[in-house]
MIVEXLUM-512443 format. One record per residue: x, y, z of N, C-alpha, C, O in turn; residue in three letters. Coordinates in steps of 0.02 Angstrom, whole numbers, padded with zeros to 5 digits, always signed. Example, Ala and Ser with C-alpha at 12.3 -4.5 7.8 and 13.67 -1.06 7.14 Angstrom:
2
+00660-00284+00390+00615-00225+00390+00660-00165+00390+00712-00166+00423Ala +00642-00112+00354+00684-00053+00357+00645+00002+00394+00670+00057+00402Ser 
***
This chain:
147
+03309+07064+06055+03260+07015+06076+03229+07040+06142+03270+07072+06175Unk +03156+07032+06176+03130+07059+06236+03150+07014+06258+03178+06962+06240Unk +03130+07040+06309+03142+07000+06390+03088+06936+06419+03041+06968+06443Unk +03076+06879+06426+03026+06854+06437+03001+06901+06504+03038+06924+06549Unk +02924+06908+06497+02888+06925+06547+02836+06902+06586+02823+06920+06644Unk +02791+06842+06538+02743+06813+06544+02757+06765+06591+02817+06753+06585Unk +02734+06733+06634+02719+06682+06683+02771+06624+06655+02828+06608+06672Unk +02726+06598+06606+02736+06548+06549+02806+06533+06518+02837+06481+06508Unk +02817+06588+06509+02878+06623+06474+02942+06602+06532+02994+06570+06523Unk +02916+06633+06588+02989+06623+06638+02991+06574+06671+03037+06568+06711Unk +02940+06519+06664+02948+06447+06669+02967+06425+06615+02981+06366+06630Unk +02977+06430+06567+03022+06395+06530+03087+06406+06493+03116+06373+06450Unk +03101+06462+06522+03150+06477+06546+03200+06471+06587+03261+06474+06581Unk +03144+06458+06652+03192+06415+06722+03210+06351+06709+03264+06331+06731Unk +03159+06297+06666+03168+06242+06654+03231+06239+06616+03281+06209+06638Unk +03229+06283+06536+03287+06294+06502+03372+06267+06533+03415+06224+06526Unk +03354+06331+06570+03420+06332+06641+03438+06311+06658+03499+06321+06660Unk +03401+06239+06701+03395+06189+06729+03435+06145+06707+03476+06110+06736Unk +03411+06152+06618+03435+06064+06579+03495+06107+06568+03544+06069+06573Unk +03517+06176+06554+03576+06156+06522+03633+06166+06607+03694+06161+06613Unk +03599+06174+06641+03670+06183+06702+03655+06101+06719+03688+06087+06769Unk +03619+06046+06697+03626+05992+06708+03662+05967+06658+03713+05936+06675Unk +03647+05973+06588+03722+05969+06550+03790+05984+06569+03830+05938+06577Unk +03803+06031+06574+03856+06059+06606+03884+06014+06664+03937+05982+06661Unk +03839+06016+06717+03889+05961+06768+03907+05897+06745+03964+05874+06745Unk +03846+05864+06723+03864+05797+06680+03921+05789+06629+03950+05734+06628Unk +03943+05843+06580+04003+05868+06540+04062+05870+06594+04112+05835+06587Unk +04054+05909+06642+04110+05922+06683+04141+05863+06721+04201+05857+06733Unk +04085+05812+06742+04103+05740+06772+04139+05705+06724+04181+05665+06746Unk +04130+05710+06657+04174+05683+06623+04242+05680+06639+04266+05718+06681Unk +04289+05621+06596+04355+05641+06603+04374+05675+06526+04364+05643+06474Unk +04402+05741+06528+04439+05759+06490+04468+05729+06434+04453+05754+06379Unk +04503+05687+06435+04535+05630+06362+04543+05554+06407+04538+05545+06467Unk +04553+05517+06363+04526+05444+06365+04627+05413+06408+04661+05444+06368Unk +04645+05401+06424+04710+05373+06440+04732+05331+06381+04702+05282+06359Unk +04778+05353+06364+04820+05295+06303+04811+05211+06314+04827+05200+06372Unk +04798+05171+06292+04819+05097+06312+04882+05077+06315+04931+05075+06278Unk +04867+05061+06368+04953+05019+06379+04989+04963+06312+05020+04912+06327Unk +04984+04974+06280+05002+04892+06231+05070+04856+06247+05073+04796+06232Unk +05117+04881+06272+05181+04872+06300+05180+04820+06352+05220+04774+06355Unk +05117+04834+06405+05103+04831+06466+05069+04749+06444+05091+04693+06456Unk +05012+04769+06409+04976+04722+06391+05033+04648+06364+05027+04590+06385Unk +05088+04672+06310+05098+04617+06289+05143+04585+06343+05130+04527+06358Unk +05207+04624+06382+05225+04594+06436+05189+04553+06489+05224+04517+06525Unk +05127+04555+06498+05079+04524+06530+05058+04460+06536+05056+04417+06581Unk +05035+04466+06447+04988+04398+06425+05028+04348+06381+05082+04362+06355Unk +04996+04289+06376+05057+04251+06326+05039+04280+06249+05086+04275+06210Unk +04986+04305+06226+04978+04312+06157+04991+04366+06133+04951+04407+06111Unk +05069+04370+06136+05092+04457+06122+05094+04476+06042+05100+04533+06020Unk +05086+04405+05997+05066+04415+05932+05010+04440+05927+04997+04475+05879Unk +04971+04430+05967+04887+04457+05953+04879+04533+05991+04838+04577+05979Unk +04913+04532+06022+04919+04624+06063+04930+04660+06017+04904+04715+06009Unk +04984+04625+05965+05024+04678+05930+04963+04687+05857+04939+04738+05831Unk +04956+04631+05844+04894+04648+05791+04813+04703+05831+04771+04735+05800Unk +04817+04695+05884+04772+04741+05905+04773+04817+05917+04732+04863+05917Unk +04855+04806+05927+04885+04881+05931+04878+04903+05847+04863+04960+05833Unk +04888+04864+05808+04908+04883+05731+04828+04897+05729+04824+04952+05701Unk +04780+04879+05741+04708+04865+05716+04692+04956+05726+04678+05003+05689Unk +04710+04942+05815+04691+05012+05853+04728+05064+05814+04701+05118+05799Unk +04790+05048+05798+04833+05126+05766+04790+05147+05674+04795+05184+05626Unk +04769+05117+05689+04730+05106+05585+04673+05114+05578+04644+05118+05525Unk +04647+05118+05641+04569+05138+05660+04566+05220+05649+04592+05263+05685Unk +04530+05228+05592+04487+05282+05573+04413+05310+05589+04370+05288+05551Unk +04402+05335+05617+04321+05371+05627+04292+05388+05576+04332+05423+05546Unk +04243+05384+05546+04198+05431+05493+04202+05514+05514+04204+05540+05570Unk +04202+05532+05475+04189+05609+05505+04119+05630+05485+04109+05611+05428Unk +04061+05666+05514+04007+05663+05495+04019+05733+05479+04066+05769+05495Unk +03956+05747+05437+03945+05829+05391+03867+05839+05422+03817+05804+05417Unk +03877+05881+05444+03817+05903+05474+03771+05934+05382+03782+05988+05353Unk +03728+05887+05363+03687+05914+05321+03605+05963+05349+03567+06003+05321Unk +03609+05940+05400+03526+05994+05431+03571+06090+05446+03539+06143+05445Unk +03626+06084+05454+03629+06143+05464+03611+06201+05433+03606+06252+05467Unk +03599+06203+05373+03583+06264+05308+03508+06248+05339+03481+06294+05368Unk +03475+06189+05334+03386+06186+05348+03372+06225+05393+03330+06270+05389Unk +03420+06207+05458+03382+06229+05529+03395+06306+05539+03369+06347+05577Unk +03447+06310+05492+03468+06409+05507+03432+06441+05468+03422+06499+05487Unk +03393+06421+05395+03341+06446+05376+03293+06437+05397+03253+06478+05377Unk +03263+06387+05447+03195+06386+05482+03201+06447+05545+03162+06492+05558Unk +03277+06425+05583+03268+06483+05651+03270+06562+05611+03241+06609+05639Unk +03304+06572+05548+03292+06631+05519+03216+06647+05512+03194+06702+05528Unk +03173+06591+05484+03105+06625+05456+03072+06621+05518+03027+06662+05525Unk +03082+06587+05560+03066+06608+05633+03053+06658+05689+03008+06667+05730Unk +03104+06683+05678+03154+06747+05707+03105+06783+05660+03051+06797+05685Unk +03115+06802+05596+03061+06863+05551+02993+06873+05583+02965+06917+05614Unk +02978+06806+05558+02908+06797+05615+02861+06830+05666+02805+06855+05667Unk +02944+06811+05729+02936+06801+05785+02924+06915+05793+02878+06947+05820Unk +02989+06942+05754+03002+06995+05754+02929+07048+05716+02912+07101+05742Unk +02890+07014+05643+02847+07031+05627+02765+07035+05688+02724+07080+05697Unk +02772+06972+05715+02723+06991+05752+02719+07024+05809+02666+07045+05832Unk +02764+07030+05831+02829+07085+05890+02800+07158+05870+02773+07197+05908Unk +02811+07165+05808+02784+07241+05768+02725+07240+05765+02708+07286+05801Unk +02675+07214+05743+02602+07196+05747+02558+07199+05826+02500+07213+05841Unk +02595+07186+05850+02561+07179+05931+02584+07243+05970+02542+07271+06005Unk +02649+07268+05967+02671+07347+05970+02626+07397+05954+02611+07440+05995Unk +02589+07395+05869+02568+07420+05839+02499+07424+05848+02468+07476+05841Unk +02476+07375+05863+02403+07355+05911+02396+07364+05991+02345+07360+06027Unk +02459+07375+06007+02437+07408+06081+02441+07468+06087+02414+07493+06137Unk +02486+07524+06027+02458+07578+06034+02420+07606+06004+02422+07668+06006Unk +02366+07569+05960+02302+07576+05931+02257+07597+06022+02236+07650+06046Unk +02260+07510+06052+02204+07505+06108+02232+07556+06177+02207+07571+06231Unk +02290+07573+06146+02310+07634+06215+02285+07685+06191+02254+07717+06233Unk +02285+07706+06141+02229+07786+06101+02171+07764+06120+02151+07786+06174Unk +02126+07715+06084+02074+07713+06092+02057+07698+06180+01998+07708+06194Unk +02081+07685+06211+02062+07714+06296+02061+07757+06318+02022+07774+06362Unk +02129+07807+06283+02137+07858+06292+02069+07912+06283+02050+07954+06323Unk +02039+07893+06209+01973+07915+06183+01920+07904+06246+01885+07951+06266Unk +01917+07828+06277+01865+07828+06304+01869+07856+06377+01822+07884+06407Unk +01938+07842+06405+01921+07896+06465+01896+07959+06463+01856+07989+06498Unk +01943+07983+06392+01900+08046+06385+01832+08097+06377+01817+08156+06384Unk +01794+08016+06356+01743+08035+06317+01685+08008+06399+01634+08042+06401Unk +01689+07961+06453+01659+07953+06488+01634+07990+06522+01668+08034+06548Unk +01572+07987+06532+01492+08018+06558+01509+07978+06631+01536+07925+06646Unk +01482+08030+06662+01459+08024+06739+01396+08030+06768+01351+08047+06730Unk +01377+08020+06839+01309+08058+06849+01303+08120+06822+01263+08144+06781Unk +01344+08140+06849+01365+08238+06812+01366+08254+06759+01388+08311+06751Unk +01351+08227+06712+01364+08235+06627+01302+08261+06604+01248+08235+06615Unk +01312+08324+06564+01248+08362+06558+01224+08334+06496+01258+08289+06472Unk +01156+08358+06454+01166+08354+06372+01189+08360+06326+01188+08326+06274Unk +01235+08449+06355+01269+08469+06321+01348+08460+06323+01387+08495+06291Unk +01367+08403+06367+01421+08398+06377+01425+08320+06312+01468+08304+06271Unk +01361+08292+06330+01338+08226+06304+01349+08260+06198+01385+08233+06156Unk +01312+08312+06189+01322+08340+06137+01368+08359+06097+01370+08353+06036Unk +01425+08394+06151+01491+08413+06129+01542+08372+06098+01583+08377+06053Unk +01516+08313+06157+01565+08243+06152+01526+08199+06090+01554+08149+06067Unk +01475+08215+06071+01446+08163+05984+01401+08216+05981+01351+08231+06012Unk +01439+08245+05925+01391+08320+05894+01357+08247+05816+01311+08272+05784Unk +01368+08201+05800+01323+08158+05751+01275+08137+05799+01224+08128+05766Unk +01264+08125+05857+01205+08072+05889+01154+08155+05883+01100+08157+05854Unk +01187+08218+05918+01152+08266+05911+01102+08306+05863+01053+08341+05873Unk +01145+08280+05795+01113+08290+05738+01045+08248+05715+00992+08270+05691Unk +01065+08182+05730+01009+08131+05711+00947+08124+05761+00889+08106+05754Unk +00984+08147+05815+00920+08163+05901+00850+08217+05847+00791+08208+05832Unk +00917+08284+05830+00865+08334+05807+00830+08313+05767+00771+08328+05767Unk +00856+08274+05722+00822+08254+05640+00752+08201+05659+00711+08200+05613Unk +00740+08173+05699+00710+08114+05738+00653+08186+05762+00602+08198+05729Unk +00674+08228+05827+00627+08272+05840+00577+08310+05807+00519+08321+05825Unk +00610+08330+05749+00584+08360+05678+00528+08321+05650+00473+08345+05637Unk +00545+08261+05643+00506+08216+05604+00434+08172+05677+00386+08135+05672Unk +00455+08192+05708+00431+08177+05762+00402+08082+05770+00348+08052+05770Unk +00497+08058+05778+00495+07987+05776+00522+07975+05844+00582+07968+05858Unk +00460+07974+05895+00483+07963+05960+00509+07909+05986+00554+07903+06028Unk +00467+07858+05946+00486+07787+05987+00550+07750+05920+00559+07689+05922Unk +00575+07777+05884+00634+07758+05833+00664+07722+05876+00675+07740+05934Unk +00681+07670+05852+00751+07621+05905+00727+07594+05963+00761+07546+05982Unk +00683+07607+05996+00616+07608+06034+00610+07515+06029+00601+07503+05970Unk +00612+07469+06057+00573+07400+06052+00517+07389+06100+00530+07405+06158Unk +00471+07372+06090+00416+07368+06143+00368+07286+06124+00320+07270+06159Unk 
***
């Protein structure tokens, strides 16, 4: 995976950061596990130690649902076709910048100066040279010419 580089990119990035080292402390303020209930405590306490004890029975019989994560297969095939994507146009834009790095390459090369003779102008587009002559021949001065 690259590196973010863009402006854009490393702001949201920093933000990223942000939320999860704010998760993190908020996780960490937590307490660890919940303290047992006293029920012992409780029924020595109160007069309704019949009803403690049915609460303790309620609490010991208490089951959670367990949930099944059903989005997981969805979301790992979306971040998969994502990721392809993300990686395809990764190759495409690679592939297009060293198109526009040749073709600069071409045009520094090919740039005219004050100093640039005809024949330098010639060397560098021997076709404009050909069609100059073919134009002279025929003697089409003002060709391309708007007036």
């Amino acid at each position: 995976m690259s590196k973010a580089s863009s402006p854009a990119a490393k702001s949201e990035l920093a933000r990223l950061q942000q939320m999860y080292a704010k998760v993190e402390a908020e996780s960490a303020s937590l307490a660890p596990t919940v303290a047992p209930i006293d029920f012992k405590g409780f029924k020595a306490r109160l007069d309704g130690a019949a009803f403690v004890g049915e609460m303790e029975k309620a609490y010991a019989d208490l089951k959670y649902p367990v949930g099944t994560n059903t989005l997981a297969g969805k979301a790992e095939a979306k971040l998969n076709e994502l990721f392809a994507s993300a990686k395809s146009t990764a190759e495409q834009s690679a592939k297009r910048a060293a198109e526009l790095e040749a073709f600069l390459g071409k045009l520094q090369a090919n740039r005219t100066t004050k100093d640039t003779t005809v024949d330098d102008v010639v060397a560098l587009y021997p076709d404009l040279d050909a069609e100059v002559q073919q134009e002279i021949k025929k003697h089409e001065w003002m060709k391309g010419v708007s007036v």
